[in-house]
C-alpha positions as CSV (number, residue, x, y, z in Angstrom):
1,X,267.9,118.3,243.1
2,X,269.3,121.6,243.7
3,X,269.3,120.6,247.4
4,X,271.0,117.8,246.7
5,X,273.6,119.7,244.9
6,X,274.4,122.3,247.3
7,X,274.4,119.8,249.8
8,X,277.4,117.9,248.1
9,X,279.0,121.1,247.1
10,X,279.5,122.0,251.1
11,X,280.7,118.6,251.7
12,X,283.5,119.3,248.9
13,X,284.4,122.5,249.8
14,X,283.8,122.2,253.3
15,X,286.5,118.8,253.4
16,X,288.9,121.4,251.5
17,X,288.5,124.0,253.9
18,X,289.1,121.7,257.1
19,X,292.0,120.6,255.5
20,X,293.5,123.9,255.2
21,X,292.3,125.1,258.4
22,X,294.6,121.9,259.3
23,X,297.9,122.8,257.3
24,X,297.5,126.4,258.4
25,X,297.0,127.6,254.9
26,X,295.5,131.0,255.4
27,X,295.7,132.6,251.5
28,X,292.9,133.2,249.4
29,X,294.0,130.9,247.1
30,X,293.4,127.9,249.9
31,X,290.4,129.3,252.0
32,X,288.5,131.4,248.9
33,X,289.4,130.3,245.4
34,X,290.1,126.6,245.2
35,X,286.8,125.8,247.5
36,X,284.6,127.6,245.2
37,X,285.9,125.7,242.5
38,X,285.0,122.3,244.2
39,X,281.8,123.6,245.0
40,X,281.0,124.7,241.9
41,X,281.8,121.6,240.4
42,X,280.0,119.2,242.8
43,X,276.9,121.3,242.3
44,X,276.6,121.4,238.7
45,X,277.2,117.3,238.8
46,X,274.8,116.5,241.6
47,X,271.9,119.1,241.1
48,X,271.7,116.9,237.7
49,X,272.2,113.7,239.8
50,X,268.6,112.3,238.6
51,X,269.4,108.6,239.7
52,X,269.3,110.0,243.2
53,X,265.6,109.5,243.2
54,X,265.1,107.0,240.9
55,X,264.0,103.4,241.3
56,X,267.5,102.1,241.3
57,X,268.7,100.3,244.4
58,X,270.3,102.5,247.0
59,X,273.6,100.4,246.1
60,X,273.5,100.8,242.5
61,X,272.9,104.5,243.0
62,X,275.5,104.9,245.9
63,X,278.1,103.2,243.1
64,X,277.0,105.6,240.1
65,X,277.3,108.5,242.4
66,X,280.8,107.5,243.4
67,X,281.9,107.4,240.0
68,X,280.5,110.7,239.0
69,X,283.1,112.4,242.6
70,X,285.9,111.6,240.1
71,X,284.8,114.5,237.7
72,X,285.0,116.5,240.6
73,X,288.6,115.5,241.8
74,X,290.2,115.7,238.5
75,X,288.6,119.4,239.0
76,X,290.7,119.4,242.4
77,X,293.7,117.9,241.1
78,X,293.8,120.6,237.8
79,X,292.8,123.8,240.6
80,X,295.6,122.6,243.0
81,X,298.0,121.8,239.9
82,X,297.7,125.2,238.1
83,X,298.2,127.6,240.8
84,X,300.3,130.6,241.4
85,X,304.1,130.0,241.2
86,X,304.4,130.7,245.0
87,X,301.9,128.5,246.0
88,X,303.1,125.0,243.6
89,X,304.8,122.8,245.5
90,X,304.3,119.7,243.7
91,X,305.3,117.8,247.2
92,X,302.7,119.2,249.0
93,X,299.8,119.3,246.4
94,X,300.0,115.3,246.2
95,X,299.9,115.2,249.9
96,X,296.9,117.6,250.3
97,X,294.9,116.1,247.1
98,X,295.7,112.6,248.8
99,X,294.1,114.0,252.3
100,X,291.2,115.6,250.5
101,X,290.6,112.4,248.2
102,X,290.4,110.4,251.5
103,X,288.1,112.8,253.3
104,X,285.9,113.7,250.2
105,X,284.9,110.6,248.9
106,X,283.8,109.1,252.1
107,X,281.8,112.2,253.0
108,X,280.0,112.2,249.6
109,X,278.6,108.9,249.3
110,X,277.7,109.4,253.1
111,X,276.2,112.8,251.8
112,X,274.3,111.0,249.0
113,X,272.8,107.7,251.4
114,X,271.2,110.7,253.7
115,X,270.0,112.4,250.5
116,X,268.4,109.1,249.3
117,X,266.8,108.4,253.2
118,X,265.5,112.4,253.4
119,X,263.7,111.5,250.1
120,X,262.4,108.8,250.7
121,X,260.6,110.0,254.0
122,X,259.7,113.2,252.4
123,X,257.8,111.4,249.7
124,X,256.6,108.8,252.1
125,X,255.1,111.1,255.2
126,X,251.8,111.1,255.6
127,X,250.8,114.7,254.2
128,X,253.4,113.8,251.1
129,X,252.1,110.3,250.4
130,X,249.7,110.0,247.4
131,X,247.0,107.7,246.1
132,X,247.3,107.2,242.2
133,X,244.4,105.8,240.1
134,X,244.0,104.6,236.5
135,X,241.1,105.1,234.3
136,X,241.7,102.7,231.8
137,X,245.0,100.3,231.7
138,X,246.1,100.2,228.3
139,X,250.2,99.6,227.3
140,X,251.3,103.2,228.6
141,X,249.2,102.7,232.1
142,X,250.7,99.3,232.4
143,X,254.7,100.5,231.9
144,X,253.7,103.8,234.1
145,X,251.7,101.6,237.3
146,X,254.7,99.3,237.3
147,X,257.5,101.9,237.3
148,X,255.2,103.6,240.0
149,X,255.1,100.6,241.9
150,X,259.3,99.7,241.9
151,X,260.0,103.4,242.3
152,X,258.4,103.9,246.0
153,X,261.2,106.5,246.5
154,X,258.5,108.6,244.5
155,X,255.9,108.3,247.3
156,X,253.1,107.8,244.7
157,X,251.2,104.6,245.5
158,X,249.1,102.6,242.5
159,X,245.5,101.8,244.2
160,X,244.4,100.3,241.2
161,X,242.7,101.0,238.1
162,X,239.2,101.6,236.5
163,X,237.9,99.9,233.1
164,X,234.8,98.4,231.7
165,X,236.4,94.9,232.5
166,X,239.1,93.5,234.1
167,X,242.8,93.8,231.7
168,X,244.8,90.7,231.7
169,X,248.3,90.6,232.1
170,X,250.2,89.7,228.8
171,X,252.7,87.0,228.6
172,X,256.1,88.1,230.6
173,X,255.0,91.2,231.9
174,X,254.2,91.4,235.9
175,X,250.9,91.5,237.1
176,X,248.7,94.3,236.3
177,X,247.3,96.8,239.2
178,X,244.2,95.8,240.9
179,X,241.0,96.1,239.4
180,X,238.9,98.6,241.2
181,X,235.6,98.4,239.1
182,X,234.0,100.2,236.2
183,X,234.1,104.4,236.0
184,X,231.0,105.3,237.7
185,X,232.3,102.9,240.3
186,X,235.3,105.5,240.9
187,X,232.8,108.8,241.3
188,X,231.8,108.2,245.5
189,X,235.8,107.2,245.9
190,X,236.5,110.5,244.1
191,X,233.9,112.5,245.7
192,X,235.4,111.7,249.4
193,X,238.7,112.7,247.9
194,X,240.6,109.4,248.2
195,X,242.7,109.9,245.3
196,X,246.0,112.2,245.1
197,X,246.9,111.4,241.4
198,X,244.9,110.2,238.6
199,X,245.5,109.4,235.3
200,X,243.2,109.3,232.7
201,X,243.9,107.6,229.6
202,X,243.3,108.5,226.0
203,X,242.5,105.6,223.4
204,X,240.2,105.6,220.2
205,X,238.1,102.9,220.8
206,X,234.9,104.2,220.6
207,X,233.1,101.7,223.0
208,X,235.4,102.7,225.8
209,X,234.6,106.8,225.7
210,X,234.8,108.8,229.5
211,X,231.8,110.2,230.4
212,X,231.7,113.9,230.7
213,X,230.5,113.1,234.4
214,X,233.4,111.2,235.1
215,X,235.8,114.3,233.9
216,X,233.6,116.8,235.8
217,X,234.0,115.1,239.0
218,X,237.6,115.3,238.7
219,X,237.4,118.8,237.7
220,X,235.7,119.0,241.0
221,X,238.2,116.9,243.3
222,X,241.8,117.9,244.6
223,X,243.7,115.4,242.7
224,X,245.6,116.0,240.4
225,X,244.7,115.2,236.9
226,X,247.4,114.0,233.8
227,X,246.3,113.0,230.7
228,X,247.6,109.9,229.3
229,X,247.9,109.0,225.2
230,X,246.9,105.0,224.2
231,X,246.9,105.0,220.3
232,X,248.0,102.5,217.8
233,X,249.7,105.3,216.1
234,X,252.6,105.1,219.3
235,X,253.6,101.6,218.9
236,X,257.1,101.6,219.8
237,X,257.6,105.1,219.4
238,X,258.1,106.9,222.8
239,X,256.2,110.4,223.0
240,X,257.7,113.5,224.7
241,X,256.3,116.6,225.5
242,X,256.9,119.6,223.2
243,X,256.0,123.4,223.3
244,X,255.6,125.5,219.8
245,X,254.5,128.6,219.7
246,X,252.8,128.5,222.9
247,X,250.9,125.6,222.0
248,X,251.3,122.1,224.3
249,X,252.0,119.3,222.3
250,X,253.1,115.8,222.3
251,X,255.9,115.1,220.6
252,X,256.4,111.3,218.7
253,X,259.6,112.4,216.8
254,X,261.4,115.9,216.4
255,X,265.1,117.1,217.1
256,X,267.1,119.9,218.2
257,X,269.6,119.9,215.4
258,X,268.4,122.9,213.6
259,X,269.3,126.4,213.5
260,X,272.2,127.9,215.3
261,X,272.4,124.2,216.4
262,X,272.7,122.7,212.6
263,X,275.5,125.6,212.0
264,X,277.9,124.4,215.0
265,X,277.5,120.8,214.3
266,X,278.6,121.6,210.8
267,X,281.6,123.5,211.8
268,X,282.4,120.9,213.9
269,X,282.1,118.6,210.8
270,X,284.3,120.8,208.5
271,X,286.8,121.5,211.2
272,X,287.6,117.7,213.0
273,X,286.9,115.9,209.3
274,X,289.5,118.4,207.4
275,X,292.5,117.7,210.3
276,X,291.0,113.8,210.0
277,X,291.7,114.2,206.4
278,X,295.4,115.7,207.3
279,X,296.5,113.5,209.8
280,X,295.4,110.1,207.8
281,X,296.2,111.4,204.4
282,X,299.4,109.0,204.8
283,X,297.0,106.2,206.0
284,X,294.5,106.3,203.1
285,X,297.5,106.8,200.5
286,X,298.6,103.2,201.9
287,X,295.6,101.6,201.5
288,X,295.0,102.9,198.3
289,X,298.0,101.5,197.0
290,X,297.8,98.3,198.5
291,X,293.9,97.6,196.6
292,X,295.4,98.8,193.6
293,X,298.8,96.1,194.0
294,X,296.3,93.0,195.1
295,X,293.5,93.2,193.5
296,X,291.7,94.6,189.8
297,X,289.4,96.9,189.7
298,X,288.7,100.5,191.0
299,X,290.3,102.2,194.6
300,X,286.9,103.7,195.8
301,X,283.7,101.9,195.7
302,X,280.4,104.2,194.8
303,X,277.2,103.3,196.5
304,X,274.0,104.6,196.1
305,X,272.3,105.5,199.9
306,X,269.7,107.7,201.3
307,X,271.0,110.8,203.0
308,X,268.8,113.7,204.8
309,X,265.0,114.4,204.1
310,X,265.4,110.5,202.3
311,X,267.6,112.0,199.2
312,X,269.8,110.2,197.1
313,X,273.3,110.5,198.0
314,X,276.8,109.3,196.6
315,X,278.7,107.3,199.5
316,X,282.8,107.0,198.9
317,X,284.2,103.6,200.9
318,X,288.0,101.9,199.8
319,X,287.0,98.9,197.7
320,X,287.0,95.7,200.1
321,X,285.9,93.1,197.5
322,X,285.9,91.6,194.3
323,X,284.8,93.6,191.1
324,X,282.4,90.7,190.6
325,X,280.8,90.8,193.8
326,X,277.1,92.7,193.7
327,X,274.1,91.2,193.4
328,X,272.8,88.1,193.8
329,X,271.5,86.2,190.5
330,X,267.8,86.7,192.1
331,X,268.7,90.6,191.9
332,X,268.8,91.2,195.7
333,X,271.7,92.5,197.3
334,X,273.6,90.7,200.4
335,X,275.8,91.7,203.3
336,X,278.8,91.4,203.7
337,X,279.0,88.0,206.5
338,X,281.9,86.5,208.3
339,X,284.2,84.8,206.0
340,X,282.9,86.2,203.0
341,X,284.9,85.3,199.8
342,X,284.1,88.4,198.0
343,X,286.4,90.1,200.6
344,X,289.8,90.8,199.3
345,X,292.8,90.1,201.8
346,X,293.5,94.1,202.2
347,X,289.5,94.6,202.4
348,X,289.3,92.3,205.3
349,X,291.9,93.8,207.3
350,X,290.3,97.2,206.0
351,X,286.8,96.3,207.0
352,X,287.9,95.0,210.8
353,X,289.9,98.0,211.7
354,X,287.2,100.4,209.6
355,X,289.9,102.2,207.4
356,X,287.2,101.1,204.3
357,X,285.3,104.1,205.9
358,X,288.0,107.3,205.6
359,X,287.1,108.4,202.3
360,X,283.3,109.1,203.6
361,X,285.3,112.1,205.2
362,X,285.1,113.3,201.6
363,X,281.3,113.3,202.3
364,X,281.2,114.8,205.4
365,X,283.4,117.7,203.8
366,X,280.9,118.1,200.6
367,X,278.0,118.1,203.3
368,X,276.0,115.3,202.3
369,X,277.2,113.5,205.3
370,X,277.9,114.3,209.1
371,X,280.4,112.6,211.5
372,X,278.2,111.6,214.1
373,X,274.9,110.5,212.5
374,X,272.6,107.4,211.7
375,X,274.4,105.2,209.7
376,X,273.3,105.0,205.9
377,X,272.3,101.9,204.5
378,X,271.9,100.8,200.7
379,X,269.2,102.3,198.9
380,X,267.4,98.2,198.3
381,X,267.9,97.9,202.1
382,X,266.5,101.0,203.1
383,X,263.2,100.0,200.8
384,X,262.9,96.5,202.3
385,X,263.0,98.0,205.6
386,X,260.9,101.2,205.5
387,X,258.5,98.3,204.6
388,X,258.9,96.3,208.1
389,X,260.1,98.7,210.2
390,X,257.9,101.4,211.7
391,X,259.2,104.6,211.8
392,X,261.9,103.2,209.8
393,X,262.4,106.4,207.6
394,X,262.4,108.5,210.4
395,X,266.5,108.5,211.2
396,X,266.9,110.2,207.5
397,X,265.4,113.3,209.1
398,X,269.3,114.6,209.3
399,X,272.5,113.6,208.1
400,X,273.8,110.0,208.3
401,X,277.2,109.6,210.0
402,X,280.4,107.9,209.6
403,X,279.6,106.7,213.2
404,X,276.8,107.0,215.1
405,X,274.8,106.0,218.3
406,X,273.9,102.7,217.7
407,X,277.5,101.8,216.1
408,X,279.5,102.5,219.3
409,X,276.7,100.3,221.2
410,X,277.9,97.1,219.5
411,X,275.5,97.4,216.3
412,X,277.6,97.0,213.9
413,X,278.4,94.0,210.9
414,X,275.6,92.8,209.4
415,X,271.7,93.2,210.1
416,X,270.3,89.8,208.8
417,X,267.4,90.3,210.8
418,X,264.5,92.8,211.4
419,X,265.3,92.4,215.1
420,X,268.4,93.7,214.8
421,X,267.4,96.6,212.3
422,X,264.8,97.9,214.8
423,X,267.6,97.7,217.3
424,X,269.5,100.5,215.1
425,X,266.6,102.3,214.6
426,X,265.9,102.6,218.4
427,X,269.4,103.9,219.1
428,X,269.2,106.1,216.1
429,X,265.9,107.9,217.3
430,X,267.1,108.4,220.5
431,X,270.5,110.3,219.1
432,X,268.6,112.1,216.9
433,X,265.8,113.4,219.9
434,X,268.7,113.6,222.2
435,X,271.5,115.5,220.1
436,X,273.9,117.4,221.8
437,X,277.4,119.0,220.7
438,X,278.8,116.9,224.5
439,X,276.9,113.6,222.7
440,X,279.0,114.3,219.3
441,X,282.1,114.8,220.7
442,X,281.5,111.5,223.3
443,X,280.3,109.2,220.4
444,X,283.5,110.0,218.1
445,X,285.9,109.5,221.5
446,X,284.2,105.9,221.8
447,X,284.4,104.8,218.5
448,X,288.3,105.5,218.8
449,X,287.8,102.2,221.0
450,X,285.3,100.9,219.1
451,X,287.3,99.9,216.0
452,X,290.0,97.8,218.0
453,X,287.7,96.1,220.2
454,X,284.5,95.9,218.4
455,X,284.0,92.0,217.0
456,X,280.9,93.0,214.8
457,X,282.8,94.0,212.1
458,X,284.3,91.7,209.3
């Protein structure tokens, strides 16, 4: 990847540089300063370019990695734009970004095809090529032999598996590697060295154990060896790898919001909420007057939800229905649906456009919320859910947001179903394993466009 990325940072600078060359531009500025911009730019976007060598179609990936070239000419366009006094002729800049543009693009995805091909015969030549086997095809083996098997970019190739008996395929999924036998089957094959990769998987079930044999003659070959976890403790839950205090570990759940981290997240939080509050102190004064003019009852509506570590918290929303709406006569609580007559005429149009949210600002400000988080639910949901949902209770392991990951990927409105709980959840684990300060600031840009486009909400 760092290949690729100085390879696409000379095709960027080297385009600028010709065209220079071309014009007769002979300052520093031209032939030094705005080319090493470029190239810096182009590097630091295609050294992370992972799609590059991924099991995406050379299309797809050719497409993607087009897209990503416009990062680096608004970097052109803002180098060319700000320059010395002597040097801005506005004239001249469109012409010589226009030239460049032309040049550039053409070059990179060019740049990026012959990245792909190099690759792929890298990978594929015969001293790069490798053999992988499986010793034992539980859920994991299955997703990694058939991710192996459309990624041949990765010049890995899936001979098969090893098992006490054949695994069938399960409904819907693709046909599972080819059976090679049972584990002392593998030991002559691994003794002549056939095998580049293996994987060995790791289950429970007593009455499937490796033999020490087995593991000493791999010890003993030149493949290389990973260890692979099957458990009925994963279910759904992805596992990542994870380092503490020296120690290798496999991670099911854990984030990177603590620390220094947790500090600048919260000053984000106190510094974007209090202008929020500023700027739409005009907007929540209006909708506060015009619950209190249509209908009785109070301005805010108090909600008991679970915040961080699963604590009770106090959550502030404008009041979007009738006093009389609550609980049903069983004692349960409902949703909010689509033409719901407990919704007030102000509370609908509050509810589409999410005003009913602002005074959870107040919350963010008092720190029991956060901006970006998971979104809370009612206390009664939480319990029913926690109860279906594995790993359910997991996204209260940091703040809940105003707006979050899943909320900006269409999951909003009501969750009537499991199904679409476990979707939230899914999204919510990943924000929380996958936090970033970039990740914060790009969630609370989309929801901008969320809350006139999204249909969810009601």
């Amino acid at each position: 990847m760092a290949l690729a990325g100085l390879v696409c940072a000379l095709l960027n600078a080297g385009a600028f540089l010709i065209l220079s060359g071309f014009h007769g531009m002979t300052s520093p500025v031209f032939v030094s300063g705005v080319p090493a911009v470029l190239a810096a730019c182009a590097f630091y976007i295609y050294s992370r370019f992972t799609l590059l060598i991924s099991a995406r179609s050379m299309l797809w990936m050719l497409g993607r990695g087009g897209v990503r070239w416009f990062n680096v000419l608004f970097l052109c366009v803002a180098a060319l734009f700000f320059l010395p006094g002597e040097h801005n002729d506005p004239k001249w800049l469109r012409l010589m970004t226009l030239q460049w543009a032309a040049v550039a693009l053409p070059l990179q995805i060019i740049g990026l095809f012959c990245l792909r091909r190099v690759a792929y015969r890298l990978n594929n030549s015969p001293s790069s090529r490798r053999a992988a086997v499986f010793f034992g095809m539980g859920p994991e083996a299955r997703k990694l032999a058939m991710r192996l098997q459309r990624s041949p970019i990765l010049g890995i190739y899936v001979a098969g598996y090893y098992a006490d008996e054949p695994v069938t395929a399960r409904a819907g999924e693709p046909p599972v590697a080819k059976y090679l036998g049972r584990y002392p089957d593998a030991i002559p094959h691994i003794e002549a060295g056939q095998f580049g990769m293996a994987f060995v998987t790791l289950d429970d079930e007593k009455e499937k154990p490796l033999t020490a044999d087995l593991m000493n003659r791999l010890y003993d070959s030149t493949s290389a060896i990973y260890l692979m976890p099957e458990s009925p403790f994963l279910g759904e839950l992805s596992a990542s790898s994870a380092d503490i205090a020296g120690v290798p570990l496999l991670a099911l759940h854990e984030t990177h919001m603590v620390g220094l981290s947790r500090s600048i997240k919260r000053a984000m939080d106190l510094v974007i909420g209090g202008l929020m509050i500023i700027m739409l102190s005009p907007v929540m004064l209006a909708a506060a007057v015009a619950i209190k003019l249509t209908s009785p009852g109070p301005i805010i509506f108090r909600q008991q939800r679970y915040g961080e570590r699963g604590l009770p918290i106090t959550v502030f929303k404008f009041r979007s229905m009738t006093v009389s709406a609550g609980k049903e006569s069983d004692g349960t609580l409902r949703q909010a649906q689509v033409g719901d007559k407990r919704v007030t005429r102000v509370g609908r149009f509050l509810r589409k456009t999410s005003l009913d949210e602002l005074p959870q600002l107040f919350n963010v400000m008092t720190g029991s919320m956060s901006l970006v988080g998971p979104r809370p639910h009612a206390a009664e949901h939480n319990e029913m859910y926690r109860r279906l949902i594995r790993g359910y209770m997991l996204r209260h392991s940091v703040k809940p947001g105003i707006t979050g990951w899943a909320q900006i990927h269409g999951l909003r409105g009501e969750t009537d179903t499991p199904e679409k709980m476990q979707r939230r959840v899914k999204y919510d684990r990943y924000y929380i394993a996958n936090w970033t300060l970039q990740l914060d600031l790009k969630i609370l840009m989309r929801t901008v466009l969320v809350v006139f486009w999204d249909r969810n909400a009601y």
